[in-house]
N, C-alpha and C positions, 0 to 999 in steps of 0.2 A: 383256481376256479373250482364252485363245489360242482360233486357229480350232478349227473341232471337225466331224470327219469325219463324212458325212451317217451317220444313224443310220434305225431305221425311222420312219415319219412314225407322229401319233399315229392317222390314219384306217386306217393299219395295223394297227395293236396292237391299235384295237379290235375291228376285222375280229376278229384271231387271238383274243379274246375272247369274241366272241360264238361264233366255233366251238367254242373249249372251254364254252361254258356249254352249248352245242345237244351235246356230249360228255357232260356231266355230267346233262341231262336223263337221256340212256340208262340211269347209274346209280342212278335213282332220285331224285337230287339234288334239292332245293328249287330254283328260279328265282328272281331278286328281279325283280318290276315297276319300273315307275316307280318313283325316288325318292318317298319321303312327302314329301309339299309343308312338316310341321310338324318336320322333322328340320333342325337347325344355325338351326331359329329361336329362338333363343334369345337373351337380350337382348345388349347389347355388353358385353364387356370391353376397355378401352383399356390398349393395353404402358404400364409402372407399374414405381415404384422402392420403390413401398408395401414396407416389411419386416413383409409377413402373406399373406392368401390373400385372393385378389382373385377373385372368381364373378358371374357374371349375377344380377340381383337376384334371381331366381326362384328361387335355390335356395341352401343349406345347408351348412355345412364344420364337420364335426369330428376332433378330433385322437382317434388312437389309435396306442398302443403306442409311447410314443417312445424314444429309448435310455435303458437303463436302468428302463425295467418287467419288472417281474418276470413271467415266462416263463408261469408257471403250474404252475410243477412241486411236487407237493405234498408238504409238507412241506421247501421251500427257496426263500419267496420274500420275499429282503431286497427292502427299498426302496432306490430310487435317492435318492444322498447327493449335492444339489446341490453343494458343494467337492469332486464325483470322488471323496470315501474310498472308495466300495468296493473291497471287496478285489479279486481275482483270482478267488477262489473267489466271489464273489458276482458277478462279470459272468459266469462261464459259465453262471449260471439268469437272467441276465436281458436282454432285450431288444440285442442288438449296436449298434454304430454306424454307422453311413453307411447307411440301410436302399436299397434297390434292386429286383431282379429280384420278380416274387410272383406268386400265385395263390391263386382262391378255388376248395376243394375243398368240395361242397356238404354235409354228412350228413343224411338226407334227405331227401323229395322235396315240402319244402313251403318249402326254400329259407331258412328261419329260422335255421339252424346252418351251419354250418359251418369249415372250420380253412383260416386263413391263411396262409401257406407264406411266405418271403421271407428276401431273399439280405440278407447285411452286407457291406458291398465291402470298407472299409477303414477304418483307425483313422486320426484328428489326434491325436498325441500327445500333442500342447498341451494338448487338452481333456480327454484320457481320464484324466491323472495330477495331482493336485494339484500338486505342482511343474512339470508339465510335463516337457520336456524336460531340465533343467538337468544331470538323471544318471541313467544306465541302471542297472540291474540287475534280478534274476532274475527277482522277482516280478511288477515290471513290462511285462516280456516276457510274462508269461505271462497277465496280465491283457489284454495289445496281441492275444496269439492266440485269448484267449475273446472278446472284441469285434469278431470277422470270423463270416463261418460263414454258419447257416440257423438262423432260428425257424421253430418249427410253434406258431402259437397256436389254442387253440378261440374263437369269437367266436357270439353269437346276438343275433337282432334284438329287442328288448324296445319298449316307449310312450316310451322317451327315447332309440330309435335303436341303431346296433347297440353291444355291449358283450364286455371279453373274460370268460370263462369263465375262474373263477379259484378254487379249482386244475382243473387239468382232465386228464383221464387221457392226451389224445394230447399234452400240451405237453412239448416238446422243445429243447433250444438242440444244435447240432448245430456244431464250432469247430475251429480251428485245432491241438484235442489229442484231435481224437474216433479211435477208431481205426475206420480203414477199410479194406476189398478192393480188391484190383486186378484185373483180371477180361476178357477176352479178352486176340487175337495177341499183348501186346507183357506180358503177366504171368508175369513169372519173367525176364524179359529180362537179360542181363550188365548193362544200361544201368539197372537198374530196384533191383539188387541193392544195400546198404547192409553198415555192419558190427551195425545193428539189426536189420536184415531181409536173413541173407541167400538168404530165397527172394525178394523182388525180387514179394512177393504182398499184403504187409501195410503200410500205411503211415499214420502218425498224422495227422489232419488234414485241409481243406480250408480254404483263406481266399482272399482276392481274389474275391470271389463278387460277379459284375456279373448279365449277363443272366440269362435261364432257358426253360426249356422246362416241357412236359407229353405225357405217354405217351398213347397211346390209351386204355393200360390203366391211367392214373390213378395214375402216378408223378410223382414231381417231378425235376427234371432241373437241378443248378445248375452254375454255368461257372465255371470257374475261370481271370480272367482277366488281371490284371497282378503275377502271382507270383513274376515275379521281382527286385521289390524288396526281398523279403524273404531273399536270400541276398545273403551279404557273404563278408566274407575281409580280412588283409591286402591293402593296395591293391600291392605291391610282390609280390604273386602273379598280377597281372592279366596280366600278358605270357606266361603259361603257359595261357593260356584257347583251346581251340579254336575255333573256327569257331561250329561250332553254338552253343556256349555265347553267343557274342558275338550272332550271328543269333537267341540269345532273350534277349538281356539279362542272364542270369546271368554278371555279372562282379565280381569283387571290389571294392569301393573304389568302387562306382554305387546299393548298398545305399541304403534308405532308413531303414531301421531298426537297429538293432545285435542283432539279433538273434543271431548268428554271434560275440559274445562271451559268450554264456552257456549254449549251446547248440549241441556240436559239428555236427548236424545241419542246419545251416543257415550254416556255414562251409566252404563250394568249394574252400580250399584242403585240407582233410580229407575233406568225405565231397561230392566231386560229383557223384554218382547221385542223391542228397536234391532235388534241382532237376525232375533228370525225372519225379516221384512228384506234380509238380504241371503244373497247363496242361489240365486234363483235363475230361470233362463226369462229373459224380456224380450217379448216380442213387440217391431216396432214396424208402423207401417211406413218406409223411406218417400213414396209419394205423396204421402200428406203429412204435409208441416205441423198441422193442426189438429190432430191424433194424440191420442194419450195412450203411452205405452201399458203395457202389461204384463204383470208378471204372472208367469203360469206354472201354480203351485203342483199339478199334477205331474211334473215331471221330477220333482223329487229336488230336494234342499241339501248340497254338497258344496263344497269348493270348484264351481262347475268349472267345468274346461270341456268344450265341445260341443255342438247341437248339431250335429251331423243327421240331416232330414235324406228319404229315400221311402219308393213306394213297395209296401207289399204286393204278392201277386193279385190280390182281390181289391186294390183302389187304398187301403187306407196307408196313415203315414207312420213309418218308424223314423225314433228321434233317437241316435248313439251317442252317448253323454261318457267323458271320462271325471274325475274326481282325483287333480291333482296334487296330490298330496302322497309321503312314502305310506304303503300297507293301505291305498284305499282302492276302489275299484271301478268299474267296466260297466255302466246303467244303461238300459234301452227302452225305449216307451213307445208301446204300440196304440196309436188313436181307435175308439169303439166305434165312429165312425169312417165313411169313406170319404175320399180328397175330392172336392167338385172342381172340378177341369179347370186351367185358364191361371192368368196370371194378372188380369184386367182390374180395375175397382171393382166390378162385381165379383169377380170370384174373391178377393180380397174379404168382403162382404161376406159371402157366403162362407168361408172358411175360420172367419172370426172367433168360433169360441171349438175349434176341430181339437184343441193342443189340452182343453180343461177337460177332457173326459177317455178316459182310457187305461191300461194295465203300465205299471211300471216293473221294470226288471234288472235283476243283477247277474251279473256273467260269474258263472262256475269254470273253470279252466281244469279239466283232470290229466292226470299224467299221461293218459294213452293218447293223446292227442282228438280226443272228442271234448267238447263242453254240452255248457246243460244255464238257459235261462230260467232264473229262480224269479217265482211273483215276488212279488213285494204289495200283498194285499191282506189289508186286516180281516183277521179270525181266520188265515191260513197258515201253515207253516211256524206257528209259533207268535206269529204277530198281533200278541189277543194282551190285554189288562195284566195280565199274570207276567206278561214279559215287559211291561211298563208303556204298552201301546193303547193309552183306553180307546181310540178310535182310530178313523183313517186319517186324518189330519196328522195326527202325528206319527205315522208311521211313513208320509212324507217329509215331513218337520226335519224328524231326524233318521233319514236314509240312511247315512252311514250306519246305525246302533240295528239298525231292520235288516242291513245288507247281512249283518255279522250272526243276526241270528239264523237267519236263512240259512249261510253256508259261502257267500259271494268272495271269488279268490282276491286276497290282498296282494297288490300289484306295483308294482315300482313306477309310481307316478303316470298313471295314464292319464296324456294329455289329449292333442288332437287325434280325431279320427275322420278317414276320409272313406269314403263306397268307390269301387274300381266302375267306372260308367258303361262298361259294356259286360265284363262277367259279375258281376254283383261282390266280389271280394271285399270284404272288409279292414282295413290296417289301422291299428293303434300307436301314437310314440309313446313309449316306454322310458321316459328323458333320463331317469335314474335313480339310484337309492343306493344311498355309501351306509343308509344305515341296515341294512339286509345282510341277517347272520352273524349281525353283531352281537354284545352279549345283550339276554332279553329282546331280543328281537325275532319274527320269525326267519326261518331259516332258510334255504335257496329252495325252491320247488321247480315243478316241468316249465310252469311259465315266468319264470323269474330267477333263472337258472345260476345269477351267477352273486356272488355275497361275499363282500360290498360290490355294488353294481354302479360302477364309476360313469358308465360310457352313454349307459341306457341302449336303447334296441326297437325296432320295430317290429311287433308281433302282426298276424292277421289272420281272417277266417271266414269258411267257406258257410252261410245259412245254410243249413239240411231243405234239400231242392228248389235253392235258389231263390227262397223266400224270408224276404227278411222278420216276415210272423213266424221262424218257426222258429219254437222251443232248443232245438238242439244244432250244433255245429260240430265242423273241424276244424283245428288252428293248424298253425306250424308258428315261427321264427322266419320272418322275411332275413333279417340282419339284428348282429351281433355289434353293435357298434365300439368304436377303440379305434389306437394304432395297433395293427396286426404285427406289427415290427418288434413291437416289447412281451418278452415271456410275461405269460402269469395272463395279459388283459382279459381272453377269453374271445376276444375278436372274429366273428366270423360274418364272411362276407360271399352273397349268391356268385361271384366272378372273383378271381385270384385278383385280380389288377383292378379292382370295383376301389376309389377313390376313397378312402379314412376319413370318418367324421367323428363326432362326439354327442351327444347330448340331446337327439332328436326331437324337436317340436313339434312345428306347424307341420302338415303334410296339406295337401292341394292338388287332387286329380284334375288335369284339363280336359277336354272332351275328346281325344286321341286318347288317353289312358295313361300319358305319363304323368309320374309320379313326383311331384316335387316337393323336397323333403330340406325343414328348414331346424338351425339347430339353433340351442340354447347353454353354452357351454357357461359356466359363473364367470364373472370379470377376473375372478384374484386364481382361478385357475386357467384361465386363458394362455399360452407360451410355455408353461412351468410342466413344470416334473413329465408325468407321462401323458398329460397333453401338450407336451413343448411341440411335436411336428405335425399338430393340427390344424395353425393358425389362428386366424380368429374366428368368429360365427359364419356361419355360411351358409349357400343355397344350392343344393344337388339336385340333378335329374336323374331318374330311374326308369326303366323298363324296364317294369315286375317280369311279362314277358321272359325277356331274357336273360334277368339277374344284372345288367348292366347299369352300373350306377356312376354318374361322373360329376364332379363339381364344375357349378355355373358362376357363381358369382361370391364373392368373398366381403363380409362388412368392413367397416370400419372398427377400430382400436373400442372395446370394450363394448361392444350394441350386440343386439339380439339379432338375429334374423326373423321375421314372423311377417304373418298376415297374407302370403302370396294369393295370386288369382290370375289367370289368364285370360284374358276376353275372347267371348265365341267363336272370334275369327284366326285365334289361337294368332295375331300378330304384334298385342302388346302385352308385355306380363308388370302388374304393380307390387310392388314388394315393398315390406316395412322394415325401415331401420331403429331400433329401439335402444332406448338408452345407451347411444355412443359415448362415450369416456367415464361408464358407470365404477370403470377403477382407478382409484384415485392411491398417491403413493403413500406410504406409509407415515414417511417422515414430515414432508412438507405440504402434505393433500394436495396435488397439483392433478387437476385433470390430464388423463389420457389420449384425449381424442378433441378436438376442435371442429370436426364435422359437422353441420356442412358447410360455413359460413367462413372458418380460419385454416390456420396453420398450428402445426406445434411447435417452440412447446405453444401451450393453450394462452389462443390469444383472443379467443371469444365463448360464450357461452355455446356446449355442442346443445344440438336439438334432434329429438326425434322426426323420421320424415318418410315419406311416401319417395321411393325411387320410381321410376318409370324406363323397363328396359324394351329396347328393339333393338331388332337386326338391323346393321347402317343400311342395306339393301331392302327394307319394307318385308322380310322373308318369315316363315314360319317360326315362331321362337322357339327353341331345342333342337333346332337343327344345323 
């Protein structure tokens, strides 16, 4: 492990805690006492290679929506054809692949209804086509871009638990050929322009859909984040790729799909503005079907992961964006306006264009345990003509190249970010970087301590007086993730007995304030080497509190853990299962995992899926 420059101590941070919570009393804010003595008692779950859902005996797992359920939209909802036949036109009404980011929005106020919101990150080929792979064409493509996106399903609590609402009027699949706006500073931009679009205003689509956010005013907010595997080219065109292009990945011949053979618009050697039309956060409004989303360029154009919404002390909204990717960084965006109340259609209305007009920012992290928000606004700091920004447009366009001239710390994959709901703390997952410290690479620093950083970690930080406008903060190192058991990992953990994870993702504050922290470990390092005693992906509960961290619930053989959410009554939690059996064996490609539909070995195609956990007893869930 490299050394690692004093930081703040944790008798610090909590100091700078407790004044923001003695802050946020002034606002009215709720206080939390003592931790509940009955919270994270819950019985054990031991790390497990089990291929299903591993819970505390106390409570309950059921499957909902996996890929390929029908959406709800009425009058078009094929079933899912275990041999993959459906068509193309029958994946855009139903259920995506890879599910991820979500939320539950309630309809009303007795907590029984409500619509389920949730991001599709990405397509396995393999799985999605009866042949697989073996040979692209059109339809297939077109089937690959209905299986990313966002569903809205309706769902209601019934005596066998909750159920979707089927046909239901708000259901929606929202995909890779939906047409959408583009909408603040960077809309109509030279960079943005097409020979489809040439206002540079209109653009078909959203896919690569990881994290997510939520509005004050009760929008949904999806990220659009590893998009650019989906542009290709001739690979004998790569050498014509600028800068920026290469600084987001969009290069010819690194494509993961073929997309760019059946569709000019996603071939960089012809149309390479088609790339900048993606990377962005979409806002979509889940109550009306008949909305056309938008993309709001003023938040700045990255490999977004996050849209973590929270009010300043004076009404308007900060938006904390991470850029998941090794060596990028920590963006926050504070609105020029303030939040008009409510969550109704009119405030909806009224708050409609709050997200295109305001300051974007990158996190500085210095060794002494303070930071420092750097603008990111043209003709300051270096962001003028001379530095290759001729205007504001692109100094959105391309955040990343604006972060690096500012000064913005390169960070080991910051992914989700979640706001502590009662003292305003902020926590980032830090998933990991093997490449840190390597040769030509940067080297370990105060917030990035450790090179190679196999485990990742979750970092977090206190706003200077409890305001999420203000310029300057305090961090610390919530956790050191790893097995603490093996010399060398670097592992540290707020509790000696605090449960061993790896790879931290999703995180999901509940309205108590516990912290649920979900992880991302790779398929082909899942059981092996010095993750052999971690299991597979999983889902932990913490109390920042009192550094007590314990595992809740364990995936299936080769999936993600992601998407958690609790509903306000804190009695059901929905959690996504992501790409179960994503490792296949070496010699004979034989899936992993048969979830949720078989057995192994694999006797059906595994699918992505919405679990649905409670206590058998109707009781508080984390306790």
């Amino acid at each position: 492990m490299a050394s690692e420059a004093p930081t703040l101590d944790r008798r610090g941070f909590l100091q700078a805690s407790v004044a923001a919570t003695v802050a946020l009393m002034g606002m009215g804010c709720a206080v939390p006492g003592r931790p509940d003595p009955a919270l994270l008692d819950f019985g054990t779950v031991p790390p497990t290679l089990h291929d299903g859902i591993t819970l505390p005996p106390e409570y309950r797992a059921q499957v909902l929506y996996p890929w390929g359920t029908p959406t709800g939209i009425a009058g078009a909802m094929p079933a899912f054809a275990p041999d993959a036949g459906n068509s193309a036109a029958d994946q855009a009404v139903q259920a995506g692949m890879h599910h991820d980011g979500m939320h539950f929005f309630p309809l009303g106020s007795d907590g029984a209804r409500g619509l389920l919101v949730m991001n599709h990150e990405y397509t396995d080929e393999r799985l999605l086509h009866t042949d697989g792979v073996e040979r692209w064409t059109a339809e297939k493509m077109r089937k690959s871009l209905h299986a990313m996106g966002v569903s809205v399903i309706e769902i209601e609590y019934t005596a066998d638990g909750w159920r979707q609402v089927l046909p239901s009027p708000f259901a929606r699949r929202i995909h890779g050929a939906t047409p959408m706006r583009i909408a603040g500073p960077a809309a109509g931009s030279p960079w943005l322009r097409t020979a489809a679009d040439p206002t540079g205003t209109q653009v078909l689509g959203t896919f690569a859909n990881c994290a997510m956010g939520v509005t004050p005013w009760g929008t949904y907010l999806t990220c659009e984040e590893n998009f650019h595997g989906y542009f290709g080219g001739p690979a004998d065109t790569a050498a014509r790729m600028t800068p920026a292009q290469r600084r987001y990945g969009t290069v010819p011949g690194a494509q993961w799909v073929e997309y760019w053979r059946f569709d000019e618009r996603f071939d960089l050697s012809k149309q390479p503005n088609e790339a900048h039309r993606f990377g962005w956060v979409v806002e979509i409004d889940p109550f009306d079907p008949g909305s056309t989303p938008v993309k709001r360029t003023a938040l700045g154009r990255k490999r977004q992961e996050s849209a973590t919404c929270t009010l300043t002390k004076d009404g308007r909204v900060a938006v904390y964006m991470g850029d998941d990717a090794a060596f990028e960084s920590i963006y926050k965006f504070v609105s020029r306006e303030k939040v008009r109340p409510g969550q109704d259609a009119a405030a909806r209305a009224a708050n409609r264009t709050l997200l295109d007009d305001g300051t974007l920012h990158v996190a500085r992290f210095d060794a002494n345990g303070r930071g420092r928000w750097l603008e990111l606004v043209h003709g300051r700091g270096g962001l003028d003509a001379a530095r290759g920004f001729a205007g504001p447009d692109e100094v959105l366009l391309h955040a990343r190249l604006a972060a690096d001239v500012v000064g913005g710390t390169k960070m080991d994959r910051p992914e989700w970010i979640a706001v502590h709901p009662h003292t305003g703390e902020v926590y980032v997952t830090l998933t990991n970087n093997s490449q840190r410290g390597t040769t030509g690479k940067p080297a370990a620093d105060a917030a990035n301590p450790r090179g190679p950083n196999l485990f990742g970690g979750i970092l977090r930080w206190h706003e200077d007086g409890g305001d999420a406008a203000s310029i300057g903060f305090a961090w610390d190192h919530f956790v050191q993730a790893g097995d603490p058991a093996l010399p060398g990992t670097g592992a540290r953990y707020p509790q000696a007995d605090d449960d061993a994870f790896g790879s931290p993702d999703g995180l999901h504050f509940d309205s108590s304030g516990l912290l649920w922290i979900q992880t991302d470990m790779s398929g082909q390092a899942i059981g092996t080497g010095a993750h052999a005693a971690l299991g597979n992906n999983q889902l932990l509960c913490a109390d920042p509190a009192s550094g007590r961290i314990r595992r809740f619930l364990v995936g299936p053989n080769g999936c993600e853990i992601t998407g958690c959410v609790v509903t306000p009554d804190r009695r059901t939690l929905f959690v996504n299962v992501q790409h179960p059996g994503e490792r296949r064996d070496d010699g004979t490609g034989a899936l992993n995992s048969a979830w949720p539909d078989g057995t192994l070995p694999a006797s059906t195609r595994p699918r992505s899926a919405t679990v649905v956990v409670q206590r058998r007893d109707g009781g508080i869930v984390g306790t």
